[in-house]
MITI-434818 format. One line per field, with one value per atom (N, C-alpha, C): residue in one letter; chain; atom name; x, y, z. Coordinates in nm, 2 decimals. Layout:
// MITI-434818
r = [A|...];
c = [A|...];
a = [CA|...];
u = [X|...];
v = [Y|...];
w = [Z|...];
//
This chain:
// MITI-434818
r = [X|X|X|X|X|X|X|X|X|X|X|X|X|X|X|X|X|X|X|X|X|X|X|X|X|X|X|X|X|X|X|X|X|X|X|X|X|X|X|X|X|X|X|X|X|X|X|X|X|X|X|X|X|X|X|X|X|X|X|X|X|X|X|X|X|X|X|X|X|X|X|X|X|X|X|X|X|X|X|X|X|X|X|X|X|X|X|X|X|X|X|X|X|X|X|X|X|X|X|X|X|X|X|X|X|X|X|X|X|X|X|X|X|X|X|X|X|X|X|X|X|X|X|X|X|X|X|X|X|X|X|X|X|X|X|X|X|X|X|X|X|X|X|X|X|X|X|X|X|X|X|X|X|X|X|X|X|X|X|X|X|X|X|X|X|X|X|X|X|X|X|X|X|X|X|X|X|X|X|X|X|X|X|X|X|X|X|X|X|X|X|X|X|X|X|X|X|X|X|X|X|X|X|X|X|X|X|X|X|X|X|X|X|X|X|X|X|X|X|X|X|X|X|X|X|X|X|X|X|X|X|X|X|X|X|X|X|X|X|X|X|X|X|X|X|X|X|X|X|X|X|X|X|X|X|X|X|X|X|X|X|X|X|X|X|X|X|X|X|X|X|X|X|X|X|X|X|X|X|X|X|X|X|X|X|X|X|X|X|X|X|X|X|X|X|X|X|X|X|X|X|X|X];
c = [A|A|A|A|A|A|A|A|A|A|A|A|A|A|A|A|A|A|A|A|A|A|A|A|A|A|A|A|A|A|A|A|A|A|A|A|A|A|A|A|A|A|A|A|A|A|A|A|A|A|A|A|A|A|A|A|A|A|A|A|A|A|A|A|A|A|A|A|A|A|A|A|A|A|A|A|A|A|A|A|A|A|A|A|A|A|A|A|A|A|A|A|A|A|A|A|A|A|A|A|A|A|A|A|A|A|A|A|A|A|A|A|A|A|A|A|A|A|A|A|A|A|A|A|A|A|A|A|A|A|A|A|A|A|A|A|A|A|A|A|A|A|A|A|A|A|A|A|A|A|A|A|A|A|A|A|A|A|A|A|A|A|A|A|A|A|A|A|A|A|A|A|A|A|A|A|A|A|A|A|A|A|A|A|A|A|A|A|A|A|A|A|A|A|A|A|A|A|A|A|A|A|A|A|A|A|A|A|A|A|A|A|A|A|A|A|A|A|A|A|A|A|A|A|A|A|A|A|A|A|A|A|A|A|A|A|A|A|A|A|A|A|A|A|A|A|A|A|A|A|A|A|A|A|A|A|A|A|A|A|A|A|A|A|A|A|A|A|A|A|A|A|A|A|A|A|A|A|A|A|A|A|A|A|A|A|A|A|A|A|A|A|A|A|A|A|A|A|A|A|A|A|A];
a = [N|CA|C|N|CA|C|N|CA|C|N|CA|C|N|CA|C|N|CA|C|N|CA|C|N|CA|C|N|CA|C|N|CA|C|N|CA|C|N|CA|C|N|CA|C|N|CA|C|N|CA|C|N|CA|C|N|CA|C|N|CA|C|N|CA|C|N|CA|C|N|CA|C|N|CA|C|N|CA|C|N|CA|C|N|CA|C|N|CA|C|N|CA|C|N|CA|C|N|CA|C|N|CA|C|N|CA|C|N|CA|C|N|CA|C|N|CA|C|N|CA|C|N|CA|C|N|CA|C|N|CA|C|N|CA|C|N|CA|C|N|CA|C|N|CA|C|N|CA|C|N|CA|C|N|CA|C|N|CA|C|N|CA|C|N|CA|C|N|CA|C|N|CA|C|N|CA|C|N|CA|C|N|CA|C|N|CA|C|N|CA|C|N|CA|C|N|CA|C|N|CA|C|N|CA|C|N|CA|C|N|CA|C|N|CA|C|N|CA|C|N|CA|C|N|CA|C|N|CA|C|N|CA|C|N|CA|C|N|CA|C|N|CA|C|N|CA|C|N|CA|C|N|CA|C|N|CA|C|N|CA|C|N|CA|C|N|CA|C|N|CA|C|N|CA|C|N|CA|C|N|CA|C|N|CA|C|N|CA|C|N|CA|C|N|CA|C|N|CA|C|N|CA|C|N|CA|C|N|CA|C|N|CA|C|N|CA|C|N|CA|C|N|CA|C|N|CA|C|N|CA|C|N|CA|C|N|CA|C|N|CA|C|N|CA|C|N|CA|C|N|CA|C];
u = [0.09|0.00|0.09|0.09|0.14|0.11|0.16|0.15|0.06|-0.02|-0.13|-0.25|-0.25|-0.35|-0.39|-0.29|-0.35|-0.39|-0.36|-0.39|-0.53|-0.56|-0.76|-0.79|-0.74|-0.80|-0.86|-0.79|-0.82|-0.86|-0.84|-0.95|-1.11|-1.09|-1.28|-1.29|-1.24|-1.31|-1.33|-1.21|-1.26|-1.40|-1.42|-1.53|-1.66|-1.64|-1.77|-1.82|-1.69|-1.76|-1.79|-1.77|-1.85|-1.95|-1.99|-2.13|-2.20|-2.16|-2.25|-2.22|-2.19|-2.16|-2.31|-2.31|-2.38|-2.55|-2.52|-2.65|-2.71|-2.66|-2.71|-2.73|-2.67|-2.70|-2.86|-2.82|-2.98|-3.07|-3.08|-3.18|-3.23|-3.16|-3.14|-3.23|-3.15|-3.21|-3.37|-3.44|-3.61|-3.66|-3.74|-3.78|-3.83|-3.92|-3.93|-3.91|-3.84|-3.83|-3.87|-3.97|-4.03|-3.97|-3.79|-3.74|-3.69|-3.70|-3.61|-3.52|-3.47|-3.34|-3.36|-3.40|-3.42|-3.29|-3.31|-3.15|-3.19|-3.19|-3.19|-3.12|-3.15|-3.08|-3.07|-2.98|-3.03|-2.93|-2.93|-2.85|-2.80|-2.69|-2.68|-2.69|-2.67|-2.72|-2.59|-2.45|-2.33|-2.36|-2.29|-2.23|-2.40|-2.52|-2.58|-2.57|-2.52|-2.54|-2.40|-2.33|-2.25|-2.30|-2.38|-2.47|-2.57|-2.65|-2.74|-2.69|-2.58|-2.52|-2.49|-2.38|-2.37|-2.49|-2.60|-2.70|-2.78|-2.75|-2.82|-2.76|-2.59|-2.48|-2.51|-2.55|-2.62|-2.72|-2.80|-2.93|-2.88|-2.80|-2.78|-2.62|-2.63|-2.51|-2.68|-2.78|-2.85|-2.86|-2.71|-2.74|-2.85|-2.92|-3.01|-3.14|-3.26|-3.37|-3.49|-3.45|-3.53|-3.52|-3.54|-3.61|-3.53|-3.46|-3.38|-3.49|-3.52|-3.57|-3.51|-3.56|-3.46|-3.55|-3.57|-3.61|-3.57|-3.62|-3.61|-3.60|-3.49|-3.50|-3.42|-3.49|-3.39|-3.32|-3.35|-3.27|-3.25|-3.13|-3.15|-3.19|-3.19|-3.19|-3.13|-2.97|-2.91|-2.92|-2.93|-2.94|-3.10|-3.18|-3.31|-3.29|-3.20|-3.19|-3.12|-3.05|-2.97|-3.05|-3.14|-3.23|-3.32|-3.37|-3.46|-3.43|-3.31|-3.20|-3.16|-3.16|-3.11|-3.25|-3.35|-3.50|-3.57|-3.52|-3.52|-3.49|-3.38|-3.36|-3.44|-3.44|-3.52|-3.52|-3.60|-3.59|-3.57|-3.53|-3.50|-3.64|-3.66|-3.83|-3.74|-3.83|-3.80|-3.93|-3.93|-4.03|-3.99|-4.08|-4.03|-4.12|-4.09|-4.13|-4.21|-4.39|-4.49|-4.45|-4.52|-4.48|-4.31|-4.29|-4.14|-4.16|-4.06|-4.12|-4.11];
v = [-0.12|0.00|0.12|0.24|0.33|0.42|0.52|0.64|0.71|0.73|0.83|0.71|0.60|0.50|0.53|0.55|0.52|0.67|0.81|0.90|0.90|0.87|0.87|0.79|0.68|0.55|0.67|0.71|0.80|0.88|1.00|1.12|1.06|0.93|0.92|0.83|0.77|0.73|0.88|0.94|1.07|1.13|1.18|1.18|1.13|1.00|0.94|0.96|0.96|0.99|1.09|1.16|1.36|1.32|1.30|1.24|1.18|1.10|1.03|1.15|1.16|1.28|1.34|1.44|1.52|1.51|1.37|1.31|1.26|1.20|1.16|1.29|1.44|1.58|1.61|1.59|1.65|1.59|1.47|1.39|1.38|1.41|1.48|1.63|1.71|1.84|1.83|1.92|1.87|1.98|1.96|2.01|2.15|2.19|2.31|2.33|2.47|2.49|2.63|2.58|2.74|2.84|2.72|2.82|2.96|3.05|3.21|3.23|3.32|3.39|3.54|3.59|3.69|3.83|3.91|3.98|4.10|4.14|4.27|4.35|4.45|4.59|4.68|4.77|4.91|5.01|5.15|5.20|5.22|5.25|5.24|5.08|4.99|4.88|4.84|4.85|4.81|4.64|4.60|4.45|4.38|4.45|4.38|4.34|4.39|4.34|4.25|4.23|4.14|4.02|4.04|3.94|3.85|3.87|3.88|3.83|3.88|3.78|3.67|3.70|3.51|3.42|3.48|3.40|3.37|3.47|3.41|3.29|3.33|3.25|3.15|3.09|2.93|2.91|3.02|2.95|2.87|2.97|2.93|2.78|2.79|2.66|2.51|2.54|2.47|2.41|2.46|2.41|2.44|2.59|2.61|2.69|2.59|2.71|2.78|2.88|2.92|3.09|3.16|3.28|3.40|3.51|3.62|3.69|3.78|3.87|3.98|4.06|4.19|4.28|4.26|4.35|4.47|4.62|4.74|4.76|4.75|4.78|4.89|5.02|5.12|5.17|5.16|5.21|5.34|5.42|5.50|5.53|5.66|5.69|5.60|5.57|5.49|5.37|5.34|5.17|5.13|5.21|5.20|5.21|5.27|5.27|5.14|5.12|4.93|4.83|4.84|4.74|4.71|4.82|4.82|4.77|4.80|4.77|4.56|4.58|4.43|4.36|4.40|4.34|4.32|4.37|4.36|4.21|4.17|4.04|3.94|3.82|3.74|3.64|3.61|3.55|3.61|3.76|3.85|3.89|3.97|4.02|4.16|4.27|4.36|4.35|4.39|4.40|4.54|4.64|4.79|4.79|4.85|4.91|4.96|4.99|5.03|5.21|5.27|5.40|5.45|5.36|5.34|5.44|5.47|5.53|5.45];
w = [0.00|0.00|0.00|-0.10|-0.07|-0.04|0.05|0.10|0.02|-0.06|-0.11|-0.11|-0.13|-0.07|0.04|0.12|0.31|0.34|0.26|0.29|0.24|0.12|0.05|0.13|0.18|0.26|0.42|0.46|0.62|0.55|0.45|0.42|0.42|0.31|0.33|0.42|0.52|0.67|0.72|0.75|0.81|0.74|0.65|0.54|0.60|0.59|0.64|0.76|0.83|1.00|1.01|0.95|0.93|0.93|0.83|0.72|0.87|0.87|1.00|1.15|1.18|1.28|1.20|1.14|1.13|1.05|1.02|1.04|1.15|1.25|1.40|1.49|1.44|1.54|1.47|1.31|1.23|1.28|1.29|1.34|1.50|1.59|1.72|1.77|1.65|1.64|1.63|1.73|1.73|1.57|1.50|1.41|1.44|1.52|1.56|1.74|1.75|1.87|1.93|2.04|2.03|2.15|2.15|2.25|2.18|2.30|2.25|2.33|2.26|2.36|2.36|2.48|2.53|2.58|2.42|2.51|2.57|2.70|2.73|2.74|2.61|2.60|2.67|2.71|2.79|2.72|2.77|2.67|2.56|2.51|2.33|2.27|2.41|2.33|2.28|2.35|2.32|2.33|2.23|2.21|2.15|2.19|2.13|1.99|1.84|1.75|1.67|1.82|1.83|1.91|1.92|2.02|1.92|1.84|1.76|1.65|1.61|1.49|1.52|1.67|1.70|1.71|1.74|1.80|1.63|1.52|1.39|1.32|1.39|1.30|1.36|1.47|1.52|1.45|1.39|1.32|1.25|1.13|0.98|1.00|1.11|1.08|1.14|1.21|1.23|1.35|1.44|1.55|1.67|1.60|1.72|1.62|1.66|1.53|1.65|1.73|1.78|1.72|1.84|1.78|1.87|1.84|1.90|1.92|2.09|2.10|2.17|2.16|2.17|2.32|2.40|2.48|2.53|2.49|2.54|2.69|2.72|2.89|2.94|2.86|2.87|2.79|2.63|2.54|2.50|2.48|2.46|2.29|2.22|2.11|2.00|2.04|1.95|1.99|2.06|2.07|2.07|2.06|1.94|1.81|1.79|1.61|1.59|1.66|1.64|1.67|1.76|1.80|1.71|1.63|1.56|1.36|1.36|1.26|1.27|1.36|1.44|1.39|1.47|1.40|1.30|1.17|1.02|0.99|1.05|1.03|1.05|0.92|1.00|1.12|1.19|1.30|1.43|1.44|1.52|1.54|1.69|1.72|1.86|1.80|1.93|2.03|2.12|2.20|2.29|2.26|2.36|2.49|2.56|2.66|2.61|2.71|2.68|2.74|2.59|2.60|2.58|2.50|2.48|2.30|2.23|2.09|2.01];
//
């Protein structure tokens, strides 16, 4: 056997065990989840749309399909314009304070 045999020989075992790895998580993964993740903002609302991406970037890899919400707990001006910018996205939801603008 030579040395570029045994290397395609382990690339597609490795290969396959992916393949299976990530068929046994898909299958695992519940079809809908009607958990959320609740971020509360306050102020300009620093690190939240560093927050929000990580939490979309789980969507789109599949590891997590629930729902970002954004709670107003004090935002000011600008971190209403982000929160609200943030919520355009899909799967993102704001929710303000009553009498909030």
């Amino acid at each position: 056997m030579t040395v570029l045999e045994l290397l395609l020989t382990l690339l597609a075992a490795f290969g396959l065990v992916c393949l299976v790895w990530l068929g046994v998580g898909w299958l695992l993964l519940p079809l809908r989840s009607p958990m959320r993740i609740v971020l509360e903002a306050h102020g300009n609302g620093g690190e939240l749309e560093q927050a929000v991406r990580g939490l979309l970037w789980l969507r789109s890899t599949g590891l997590w399909r629930g729902t970002v919400v954004i709670r107003d707990e004090g935002l000011d001006e600008e971190g209403l314009m982000l929160a609200r910018a943030m919520s355009l996205r899909s799967g993102v939801k704001l929710v303000q304070r009553p009498g909030g603008m």
